[in-house]
TORSE-311871 format. One record per residue (C-alpha): residue number from 1; residue in three letters; x, y, z. Coordinates in Angstrom, 3 decimals, padded with zeros to 6 digits. Each point is the difference from the previous one (the first is absolute). Last residue first. Example, Ala and Ser with C-alpha at 12.3 -4.5 7.8 and 13.67 -1.06 7.14 Angstrom:
<ketors>
<ketor 2 "SER" <013.670 -001.060 007.140>>
<ketor 1 "ALA" <-001.370 -003.440 000.660>>
</ketors>
This chain:
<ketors>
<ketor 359 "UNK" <-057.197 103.115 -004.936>>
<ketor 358 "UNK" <000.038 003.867 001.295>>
<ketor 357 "UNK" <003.388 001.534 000.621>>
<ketor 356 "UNK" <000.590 002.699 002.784>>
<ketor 355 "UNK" <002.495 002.566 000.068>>
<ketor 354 "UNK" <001.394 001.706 002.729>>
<ketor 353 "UNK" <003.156 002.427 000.343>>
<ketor 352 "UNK" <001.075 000.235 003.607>>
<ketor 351 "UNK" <002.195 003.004 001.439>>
<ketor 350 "UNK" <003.514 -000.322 000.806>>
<ketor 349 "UNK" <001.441 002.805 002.329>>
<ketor 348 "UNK" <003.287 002.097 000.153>>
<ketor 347 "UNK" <001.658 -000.753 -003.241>>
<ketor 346 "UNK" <-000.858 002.831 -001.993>>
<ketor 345 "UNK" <-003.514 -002.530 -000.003>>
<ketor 344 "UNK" <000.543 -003.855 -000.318>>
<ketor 343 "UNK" <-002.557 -001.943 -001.848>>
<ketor 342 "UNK" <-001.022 -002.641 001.411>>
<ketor 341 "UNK" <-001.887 -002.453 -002.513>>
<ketor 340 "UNK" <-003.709 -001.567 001.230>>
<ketor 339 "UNK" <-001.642 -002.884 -001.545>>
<ketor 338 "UNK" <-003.731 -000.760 000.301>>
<ketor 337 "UNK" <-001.478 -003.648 -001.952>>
<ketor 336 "UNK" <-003.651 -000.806 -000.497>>
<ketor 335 "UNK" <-000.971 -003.592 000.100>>
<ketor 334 "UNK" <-003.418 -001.141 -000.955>>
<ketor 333 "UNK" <-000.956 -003.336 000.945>>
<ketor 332 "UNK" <-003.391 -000.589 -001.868>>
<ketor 331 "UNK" <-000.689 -003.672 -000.028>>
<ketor 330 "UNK" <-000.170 -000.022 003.549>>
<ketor 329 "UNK" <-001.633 -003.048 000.955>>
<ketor 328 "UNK" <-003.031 000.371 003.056>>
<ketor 327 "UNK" <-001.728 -003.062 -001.461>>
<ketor 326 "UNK" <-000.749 002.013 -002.737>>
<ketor 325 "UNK" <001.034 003.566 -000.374>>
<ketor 324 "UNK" <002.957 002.033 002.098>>
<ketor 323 "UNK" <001.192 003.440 -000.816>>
<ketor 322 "UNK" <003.421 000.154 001.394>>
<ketor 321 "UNK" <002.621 003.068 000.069>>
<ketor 320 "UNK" <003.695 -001.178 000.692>>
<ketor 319 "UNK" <001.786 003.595 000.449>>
<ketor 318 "UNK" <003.959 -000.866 -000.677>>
<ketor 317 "UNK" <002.226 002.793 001.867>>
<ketor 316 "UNK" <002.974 001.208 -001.378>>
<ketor 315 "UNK" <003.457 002.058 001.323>>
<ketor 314 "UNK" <002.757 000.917 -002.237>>
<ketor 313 "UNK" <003.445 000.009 001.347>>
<ketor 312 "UNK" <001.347 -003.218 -002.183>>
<ketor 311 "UNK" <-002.190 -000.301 -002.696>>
<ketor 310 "UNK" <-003.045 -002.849 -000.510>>
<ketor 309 "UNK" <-000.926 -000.923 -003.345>>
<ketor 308 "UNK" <-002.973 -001.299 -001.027>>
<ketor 307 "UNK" <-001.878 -002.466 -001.945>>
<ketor 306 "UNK" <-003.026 -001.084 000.975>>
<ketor 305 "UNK" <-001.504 -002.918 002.279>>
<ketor 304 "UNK" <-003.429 -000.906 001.725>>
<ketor 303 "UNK" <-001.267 -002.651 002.357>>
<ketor 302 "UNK" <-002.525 -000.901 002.185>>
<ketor 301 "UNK" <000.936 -002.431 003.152>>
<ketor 300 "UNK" <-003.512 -001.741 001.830>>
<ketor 299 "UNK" <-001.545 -000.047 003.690>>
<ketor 298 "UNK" <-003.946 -000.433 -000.127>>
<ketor 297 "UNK" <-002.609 001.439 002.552>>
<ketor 296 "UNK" <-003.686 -000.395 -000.695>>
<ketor 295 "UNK" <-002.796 001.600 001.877>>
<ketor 294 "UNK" <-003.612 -001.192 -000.166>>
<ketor 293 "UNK" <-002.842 001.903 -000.863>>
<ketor 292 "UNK" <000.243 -000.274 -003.261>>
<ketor 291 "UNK" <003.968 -000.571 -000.541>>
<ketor 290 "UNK" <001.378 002.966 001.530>>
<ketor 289 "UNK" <003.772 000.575 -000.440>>
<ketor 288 "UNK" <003.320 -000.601 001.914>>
<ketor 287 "UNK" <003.378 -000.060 -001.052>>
<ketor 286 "UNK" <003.072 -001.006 001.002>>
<ketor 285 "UNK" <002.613 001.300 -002.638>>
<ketor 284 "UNK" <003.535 -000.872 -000.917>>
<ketor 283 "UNK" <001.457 001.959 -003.253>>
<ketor 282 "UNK" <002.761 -001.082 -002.207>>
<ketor 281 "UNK" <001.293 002.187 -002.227>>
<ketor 280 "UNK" <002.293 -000.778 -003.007>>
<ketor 279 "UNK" <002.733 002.422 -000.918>>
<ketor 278 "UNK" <001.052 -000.734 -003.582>>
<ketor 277 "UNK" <003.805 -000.091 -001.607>>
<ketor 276 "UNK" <001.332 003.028 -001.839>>
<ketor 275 "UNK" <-001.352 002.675 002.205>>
<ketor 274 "UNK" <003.447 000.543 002.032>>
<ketor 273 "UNK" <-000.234 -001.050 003.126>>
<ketor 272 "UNK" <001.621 001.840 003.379>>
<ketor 271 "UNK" <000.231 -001.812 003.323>>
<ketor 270 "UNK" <-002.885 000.821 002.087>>
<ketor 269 "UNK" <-000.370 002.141 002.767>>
<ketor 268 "UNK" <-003.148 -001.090 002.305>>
<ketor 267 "UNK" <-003.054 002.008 000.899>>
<ketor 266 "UNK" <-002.338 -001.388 002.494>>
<ketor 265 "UNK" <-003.560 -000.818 -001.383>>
<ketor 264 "UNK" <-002.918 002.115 -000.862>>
<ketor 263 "UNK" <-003.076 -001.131 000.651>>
<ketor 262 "UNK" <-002.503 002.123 -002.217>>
<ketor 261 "UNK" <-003.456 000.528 001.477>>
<ketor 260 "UNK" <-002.693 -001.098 -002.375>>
<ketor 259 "UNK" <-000.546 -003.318 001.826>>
<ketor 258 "UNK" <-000.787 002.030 003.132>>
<ketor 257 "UNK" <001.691 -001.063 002.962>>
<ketor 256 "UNK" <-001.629 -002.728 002.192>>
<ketor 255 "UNK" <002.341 -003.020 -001.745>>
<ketor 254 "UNK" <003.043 001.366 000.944>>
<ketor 253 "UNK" <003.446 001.545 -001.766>>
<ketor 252 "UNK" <-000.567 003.594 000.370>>
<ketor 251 "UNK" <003.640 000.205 000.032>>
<ketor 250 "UNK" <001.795 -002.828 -001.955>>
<ketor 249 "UNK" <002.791 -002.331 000.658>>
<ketor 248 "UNK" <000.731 -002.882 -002.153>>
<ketor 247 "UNK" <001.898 001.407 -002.801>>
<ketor 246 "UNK" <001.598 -002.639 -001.805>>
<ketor 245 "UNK" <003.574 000.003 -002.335>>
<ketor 244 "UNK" <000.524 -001.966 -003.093>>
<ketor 243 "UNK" <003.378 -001.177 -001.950>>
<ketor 242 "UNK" <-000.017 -001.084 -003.531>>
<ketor 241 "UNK" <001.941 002.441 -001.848>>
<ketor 240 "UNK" <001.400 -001.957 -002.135>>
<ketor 239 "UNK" <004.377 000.670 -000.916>>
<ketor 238 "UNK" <000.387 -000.077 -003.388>>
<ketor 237 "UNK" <003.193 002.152 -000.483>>
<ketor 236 "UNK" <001.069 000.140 003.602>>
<ketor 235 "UNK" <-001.141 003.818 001.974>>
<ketor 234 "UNK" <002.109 002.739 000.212>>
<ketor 233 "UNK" <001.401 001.281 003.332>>
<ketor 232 "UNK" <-003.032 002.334 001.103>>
<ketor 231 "UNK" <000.867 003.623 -000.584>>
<ketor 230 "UNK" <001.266 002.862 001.673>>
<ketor 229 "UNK" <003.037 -001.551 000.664>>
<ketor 228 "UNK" <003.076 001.311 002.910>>
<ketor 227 "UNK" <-000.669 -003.800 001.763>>
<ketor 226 "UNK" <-001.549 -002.777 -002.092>>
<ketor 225 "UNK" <-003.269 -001.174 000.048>>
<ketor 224 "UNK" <-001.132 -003.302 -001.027>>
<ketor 223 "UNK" <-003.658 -001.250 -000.763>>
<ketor 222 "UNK" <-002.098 -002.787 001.418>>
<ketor 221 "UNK" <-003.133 -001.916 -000.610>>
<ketor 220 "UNK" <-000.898 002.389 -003.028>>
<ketor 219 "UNK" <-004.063 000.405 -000.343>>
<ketor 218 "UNK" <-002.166 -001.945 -001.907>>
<ketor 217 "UNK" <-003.042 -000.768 002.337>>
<ketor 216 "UNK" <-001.508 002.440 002.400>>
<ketor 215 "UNK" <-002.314 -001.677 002.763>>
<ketor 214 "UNK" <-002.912 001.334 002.056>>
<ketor 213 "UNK" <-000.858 -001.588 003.011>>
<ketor 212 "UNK" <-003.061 -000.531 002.423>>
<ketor 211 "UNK" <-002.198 002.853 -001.237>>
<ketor 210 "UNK" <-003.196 -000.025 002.136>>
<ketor 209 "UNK" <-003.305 001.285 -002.066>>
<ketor 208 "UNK" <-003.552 -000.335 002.345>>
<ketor 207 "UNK" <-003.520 000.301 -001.897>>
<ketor 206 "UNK" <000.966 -000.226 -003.638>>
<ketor 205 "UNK" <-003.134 000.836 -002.589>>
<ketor 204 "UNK" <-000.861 -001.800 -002.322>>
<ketor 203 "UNK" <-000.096 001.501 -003.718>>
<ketor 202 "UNK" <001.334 002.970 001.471>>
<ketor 201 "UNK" <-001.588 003.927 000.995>>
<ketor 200 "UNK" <002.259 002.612 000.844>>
<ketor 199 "UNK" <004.010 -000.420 001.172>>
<ketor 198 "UNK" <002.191 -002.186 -001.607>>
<ketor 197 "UNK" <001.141 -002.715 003.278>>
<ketor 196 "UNK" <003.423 000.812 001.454>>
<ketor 195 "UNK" <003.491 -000.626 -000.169>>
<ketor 194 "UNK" <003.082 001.880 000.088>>
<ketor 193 "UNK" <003.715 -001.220 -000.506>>
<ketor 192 "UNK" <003.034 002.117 001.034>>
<ketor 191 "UNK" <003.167 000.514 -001.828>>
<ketor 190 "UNK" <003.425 002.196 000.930>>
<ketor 189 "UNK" <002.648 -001.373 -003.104>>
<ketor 188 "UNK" <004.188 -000.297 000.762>>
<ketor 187 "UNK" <002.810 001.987 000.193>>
<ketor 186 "UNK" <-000.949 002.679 002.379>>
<ketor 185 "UNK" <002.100 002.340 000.070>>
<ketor 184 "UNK" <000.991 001.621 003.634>>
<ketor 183 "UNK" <-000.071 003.640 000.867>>
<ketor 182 "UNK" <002.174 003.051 -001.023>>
<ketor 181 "UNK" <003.200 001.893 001.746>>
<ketor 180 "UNK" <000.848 -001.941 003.451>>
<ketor 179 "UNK" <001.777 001.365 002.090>>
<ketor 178 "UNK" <002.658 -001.513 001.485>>
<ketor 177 "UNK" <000.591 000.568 003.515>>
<ketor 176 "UNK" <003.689 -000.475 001.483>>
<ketor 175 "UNK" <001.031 -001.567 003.389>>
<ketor 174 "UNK" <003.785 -000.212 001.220>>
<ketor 173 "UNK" <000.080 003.085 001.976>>
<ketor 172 "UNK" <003.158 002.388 000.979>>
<ketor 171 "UNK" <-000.434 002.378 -002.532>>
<ketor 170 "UNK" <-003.548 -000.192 -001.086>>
<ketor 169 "UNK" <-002.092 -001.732 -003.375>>
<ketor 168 "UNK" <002.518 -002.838 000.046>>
<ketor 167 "UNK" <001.768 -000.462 -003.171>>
<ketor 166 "UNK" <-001.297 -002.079 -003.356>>
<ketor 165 "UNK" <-000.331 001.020 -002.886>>
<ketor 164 "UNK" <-002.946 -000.948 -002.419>>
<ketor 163 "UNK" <001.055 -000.517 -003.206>>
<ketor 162 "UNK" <-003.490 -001.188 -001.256>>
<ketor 161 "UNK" <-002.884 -000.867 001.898>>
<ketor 160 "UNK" <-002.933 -002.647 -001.292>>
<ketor 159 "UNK" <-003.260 -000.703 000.593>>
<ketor 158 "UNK" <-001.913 -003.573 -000.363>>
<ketor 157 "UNK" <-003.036 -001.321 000.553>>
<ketor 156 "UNK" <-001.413 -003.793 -000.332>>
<ketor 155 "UNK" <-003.625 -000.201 001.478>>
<ketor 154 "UNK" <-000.153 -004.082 000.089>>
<ketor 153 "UNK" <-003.144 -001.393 -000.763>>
<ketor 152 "UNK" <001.274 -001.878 -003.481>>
<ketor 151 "UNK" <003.400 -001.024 000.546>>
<ketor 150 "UNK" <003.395 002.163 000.014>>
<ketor 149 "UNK" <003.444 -001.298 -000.437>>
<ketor 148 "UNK" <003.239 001.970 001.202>>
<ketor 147 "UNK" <002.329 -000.169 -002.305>>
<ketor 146 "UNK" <004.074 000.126 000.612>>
<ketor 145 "UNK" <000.173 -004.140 -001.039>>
<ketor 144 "UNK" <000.292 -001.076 003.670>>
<ketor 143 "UNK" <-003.281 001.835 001.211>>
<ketor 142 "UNK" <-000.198 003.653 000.780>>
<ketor 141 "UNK" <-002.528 -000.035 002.719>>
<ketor 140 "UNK" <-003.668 002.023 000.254>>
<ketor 139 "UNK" <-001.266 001.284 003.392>>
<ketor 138 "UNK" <-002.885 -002.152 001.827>>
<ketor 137 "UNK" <-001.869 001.243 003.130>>
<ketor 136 "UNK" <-001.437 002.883 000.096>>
<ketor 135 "UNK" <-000.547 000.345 -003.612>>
<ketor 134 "UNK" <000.347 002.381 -003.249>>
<ketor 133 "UNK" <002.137 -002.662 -001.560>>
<ketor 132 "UNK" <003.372 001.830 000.566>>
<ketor 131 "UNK" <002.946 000.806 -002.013>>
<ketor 130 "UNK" <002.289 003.323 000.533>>
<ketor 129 "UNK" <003.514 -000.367 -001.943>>
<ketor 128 "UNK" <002.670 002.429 001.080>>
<ketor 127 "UNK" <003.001 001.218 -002.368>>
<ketor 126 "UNK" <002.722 001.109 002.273>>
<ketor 125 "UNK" <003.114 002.360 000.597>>
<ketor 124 "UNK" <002.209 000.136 002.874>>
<ketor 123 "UNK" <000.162 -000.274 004.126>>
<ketor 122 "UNK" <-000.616 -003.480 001.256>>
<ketor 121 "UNK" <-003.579 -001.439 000.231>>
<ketor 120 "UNK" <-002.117 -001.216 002.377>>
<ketor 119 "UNK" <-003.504 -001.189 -000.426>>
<ketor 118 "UNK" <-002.407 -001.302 002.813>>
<ketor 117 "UNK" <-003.181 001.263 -000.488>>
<ketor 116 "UNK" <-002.033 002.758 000.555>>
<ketor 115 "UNK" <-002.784 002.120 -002.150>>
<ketor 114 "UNK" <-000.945 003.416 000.517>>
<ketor 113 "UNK" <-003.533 000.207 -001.425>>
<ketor 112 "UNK" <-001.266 001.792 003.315>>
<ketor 111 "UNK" <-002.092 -003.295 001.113>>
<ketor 110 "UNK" <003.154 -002.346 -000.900>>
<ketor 109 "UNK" <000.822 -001.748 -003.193>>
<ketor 108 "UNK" <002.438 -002.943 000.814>>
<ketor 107 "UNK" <003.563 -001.021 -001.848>>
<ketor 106 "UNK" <001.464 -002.909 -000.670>>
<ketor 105 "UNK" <003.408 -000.403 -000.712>>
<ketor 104 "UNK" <002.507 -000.168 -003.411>>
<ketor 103 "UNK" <003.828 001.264 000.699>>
<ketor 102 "UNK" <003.172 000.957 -002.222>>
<ketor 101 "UNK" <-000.646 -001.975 -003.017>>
<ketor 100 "UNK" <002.331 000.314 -002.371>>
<ketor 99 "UNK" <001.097 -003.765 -000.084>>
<ketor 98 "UNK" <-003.231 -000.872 -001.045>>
<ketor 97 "UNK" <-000.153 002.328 -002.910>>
<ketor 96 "UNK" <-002.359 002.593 -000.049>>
<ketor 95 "UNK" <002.303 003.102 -000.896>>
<ketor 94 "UNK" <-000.032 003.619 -000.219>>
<ketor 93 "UNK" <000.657 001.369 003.159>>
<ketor 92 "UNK" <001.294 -002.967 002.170>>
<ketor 91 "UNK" <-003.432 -001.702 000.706>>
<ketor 90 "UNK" <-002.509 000.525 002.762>>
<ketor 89 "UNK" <-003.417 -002.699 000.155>>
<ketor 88 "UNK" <-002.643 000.767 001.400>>
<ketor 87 "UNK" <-002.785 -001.987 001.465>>
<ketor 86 "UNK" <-003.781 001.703 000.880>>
<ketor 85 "UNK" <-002.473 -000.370 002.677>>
<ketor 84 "UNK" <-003.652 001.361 000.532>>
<ketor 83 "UNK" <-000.422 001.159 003.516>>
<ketor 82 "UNK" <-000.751 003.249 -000.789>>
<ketor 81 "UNK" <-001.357 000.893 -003.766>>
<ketor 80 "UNK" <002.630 -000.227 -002.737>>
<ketor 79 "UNK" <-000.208 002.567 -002.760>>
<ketor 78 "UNK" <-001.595 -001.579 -003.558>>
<ketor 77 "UNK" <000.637 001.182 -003.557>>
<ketor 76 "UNK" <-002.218 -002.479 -002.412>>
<ketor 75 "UNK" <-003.306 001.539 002.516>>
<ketor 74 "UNK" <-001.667 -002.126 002.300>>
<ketor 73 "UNK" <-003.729 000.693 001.375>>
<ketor 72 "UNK" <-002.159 -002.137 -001.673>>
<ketor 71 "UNK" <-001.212 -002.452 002.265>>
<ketor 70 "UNK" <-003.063 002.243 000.735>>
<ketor 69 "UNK" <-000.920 002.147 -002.395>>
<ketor 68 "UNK" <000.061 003.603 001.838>>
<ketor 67 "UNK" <002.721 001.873 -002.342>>
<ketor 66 "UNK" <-001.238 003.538 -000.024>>
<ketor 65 "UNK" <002.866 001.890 001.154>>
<ketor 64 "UNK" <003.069 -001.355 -001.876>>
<ketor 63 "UNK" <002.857 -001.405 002.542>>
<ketor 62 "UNK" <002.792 002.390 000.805>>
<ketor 61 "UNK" <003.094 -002.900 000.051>>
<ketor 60 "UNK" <002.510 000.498 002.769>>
<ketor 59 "UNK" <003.326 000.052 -001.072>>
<ketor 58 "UNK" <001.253 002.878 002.367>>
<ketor 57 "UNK" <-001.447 -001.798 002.975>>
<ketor 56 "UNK" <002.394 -003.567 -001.039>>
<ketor 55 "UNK" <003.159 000.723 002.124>>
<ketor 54 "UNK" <002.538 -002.300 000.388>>
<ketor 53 "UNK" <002.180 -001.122 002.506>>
<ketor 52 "UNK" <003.543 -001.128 -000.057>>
<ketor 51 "UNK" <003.077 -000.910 002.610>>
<ketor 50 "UNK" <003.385 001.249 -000.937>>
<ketor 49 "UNK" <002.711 -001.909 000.585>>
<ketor 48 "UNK" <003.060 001.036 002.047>>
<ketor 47 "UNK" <003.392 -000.394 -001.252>>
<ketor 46 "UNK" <001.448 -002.374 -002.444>>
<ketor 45 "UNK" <-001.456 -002.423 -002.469>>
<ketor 44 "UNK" <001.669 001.666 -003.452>>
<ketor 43 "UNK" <-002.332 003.016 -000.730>>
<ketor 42 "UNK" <-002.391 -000.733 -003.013>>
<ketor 41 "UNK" <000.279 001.918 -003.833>>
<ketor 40 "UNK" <-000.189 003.481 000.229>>
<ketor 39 "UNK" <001.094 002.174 002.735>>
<ketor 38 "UNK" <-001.187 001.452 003.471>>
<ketor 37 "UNK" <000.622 003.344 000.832>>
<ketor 36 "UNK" <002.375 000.241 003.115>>
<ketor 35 "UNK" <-000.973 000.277 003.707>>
<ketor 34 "UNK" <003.251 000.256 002.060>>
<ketor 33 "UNK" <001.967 -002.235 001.455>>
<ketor 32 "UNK" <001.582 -001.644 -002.702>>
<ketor 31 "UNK" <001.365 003.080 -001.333>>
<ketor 30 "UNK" <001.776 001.322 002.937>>
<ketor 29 "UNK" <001.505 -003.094 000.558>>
<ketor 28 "UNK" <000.915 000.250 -003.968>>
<ketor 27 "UNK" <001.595 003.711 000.603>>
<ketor 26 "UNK" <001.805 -001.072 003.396>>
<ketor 25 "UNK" <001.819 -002.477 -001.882>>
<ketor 24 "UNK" <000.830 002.457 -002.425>>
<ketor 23 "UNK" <001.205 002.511 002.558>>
<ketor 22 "UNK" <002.167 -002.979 001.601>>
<ketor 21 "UNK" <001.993 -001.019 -002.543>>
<ketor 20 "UNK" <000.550 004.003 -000.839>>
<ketor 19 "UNK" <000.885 000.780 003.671>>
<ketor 18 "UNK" <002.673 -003.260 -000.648>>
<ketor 17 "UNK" <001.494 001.345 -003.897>>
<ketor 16 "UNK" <000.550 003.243 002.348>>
<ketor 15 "UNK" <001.739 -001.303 003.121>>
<ketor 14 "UNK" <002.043 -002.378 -002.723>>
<ketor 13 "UNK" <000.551 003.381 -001.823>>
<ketor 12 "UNK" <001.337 001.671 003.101>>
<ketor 11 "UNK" <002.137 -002.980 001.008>>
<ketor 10 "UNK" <001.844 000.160 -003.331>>
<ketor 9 "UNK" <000.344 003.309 000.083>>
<ketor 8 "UNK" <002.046 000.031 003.498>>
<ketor 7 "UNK" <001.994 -003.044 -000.907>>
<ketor 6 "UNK" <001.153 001.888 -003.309>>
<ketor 5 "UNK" <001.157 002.965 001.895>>
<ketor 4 "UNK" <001.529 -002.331 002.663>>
<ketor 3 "UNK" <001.905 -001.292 -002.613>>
<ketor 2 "UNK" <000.569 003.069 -001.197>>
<ketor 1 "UNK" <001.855 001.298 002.961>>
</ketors>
């Protein structure tokens, strides 16, 4: 009789040690099948990825009402506009080492500032790293060394977004839309060039005025960004600045417009100087004049310099004024100089502080 006491028990506590197997097992099925927070740090490759877009409307930048120079439109805090392109880069929440990098693509503005690509990322935690040159056709790369290097007429940006986590917007979906908080930073200098004949009365008097070029001299050839910075990577003790860039596109750029008229070139981002070395000018001109009653036309460069800096976000534009004397030689080139700063308002809109320097 008490063996088959014993027997008895010890089949009801195998019966229950089993139902108690199998409750826990049930537990993590249970688990794994339904739609639990995600955590920090990156999921081991498992599962279903989740495929990203982002959404640039809430960064849009409210322009300042007013601003009608043309070629002088960008602000130091830029949105993207459609079409224009952009490459990020997603990291393991706080880290930018190779091996932490969980996925880089490019992605594409389109008309309702949603932008697409091709990123997928496993549930978890991530820094992202927006870069783009503000063009439809070129993003910037992370070379070899973890920098990405800039050159002179290239509209580097960047944005950044920190722990982001991610997990599909809907049970059941793999998609999730990441908003995007503020706009891009532009890293380097907006310039345009002007020219035009002084207005009033001149010791002889122009009859047609077509820029071909105007040159900067002394600017960096090429500077180093790396990602999670606000700054430039710094610059080699004694390193010249001895690079130039040319505007050769002008508007109102033909000899039947009126000499007075300014032609203003194209605006191009420049790579940020800091005052200590010269910018030289260099300044193409076809002119004509009257000579009696005959009509002269001469092609010859004219030149200026000063010292100046040039700071990332700010935006400039270099007024060439000529008087002309002689045979038709400026000796009065008169260059006037108008930054603007952004300044940004409770954070909702930037508005445009000018100044304008006389030399």
């Amino acid at each position: 009789m008490k063996d088959k006491m014993n027997t008895y028990w010890n089949r009801r506590s195998s019966v229950h040690s089993g139902l108690a197997v199998l409750f826990a097992a049930g537990m993590l099925l249970w688990g794994c099948s339904s739609d639990i927070p995600a955590f920090s740090g990156v999921e081991p490759e498992t599962g279903e990825e989740v495929a990203l877009s982002f959404d640039l409307s809430y960064a849009a930048v409210t322009r300042a009402e007013g601003d009608v120079d043309p070629g002088v439109s960008a602000d130091a805090n830029e949105t993207m506009t459609a079409g224009k392109m952009f490459r990020i880069y997603a990291y393991a929440a706080g880290k930018t080492d190779a091996a932490s990098l969980a996925g880089s693509e490019n992605y594409t503005v389109q008309p309702d500032l949603m932008a697409t690509g091709g990123l997928k990322l496993y549930r978890g935690t991530y820094d992202m790293y927006l870069v783009s040159y503000n063009s439809s056709t070129e993003v910037p790369v992370l070379g070899t060394d973890n920098c990405i290097h800039v050159t002179n007429g290239k509209d580097f940006m960047y944005t950044k977004l920190e722990n982001i986590v991610v997990q599909p917007d809907k049970t059941g979906e793999s998609l999730m839309k990441v908003t995007l908080p503020s706009p891009f930073t532009r890293m380097g200098a907006q310039v345009t060039t002007t020219v035009a004949a002084r207005n009033g009365t001149q010791p002889v008097q122009p009859t047609k005025l077509v820029v071909n070029y105007v040159k900067i001299n002394g600017l960096r050839n090429e500077l180093s960004y790396k990602l999670n910075s606000t700054v430039w990577e710094a610059v080699a003790a004694g390193a010249v600045a001895n690079s130039s860039y040319t505007y050769d596109n002008f508007s109102l750029n033909t000899s039947s417009q009126n000499v007075n008229d300014k032609r203003v070139s194209s605006p191009a981002v420049l790579l940020p100087v800091d005052g200590t070395q010269k910018l030289t000018f260099d300044v193409n001109l076809t002119v004509s004049y009257k000579e009696g009653s005959l009509e002269k036309t001469m092609t010859d460069t004219y030149h200026a310099s000063i010292e100046k800096s040039l700071l990332p976000g700010m935006t400039y534009q270099f007024d060439f004024s000529l008087t002309f004397y002689g045979a038709i030689i400026p000796t009065d080139l008169t260059l006037a100089i108008r930054e603007w700063t952004t300044t940004d308002l409770k954070g909702e809109a930037w508005v445009k502080i000018k100044k304008t320097t006389y030399l």
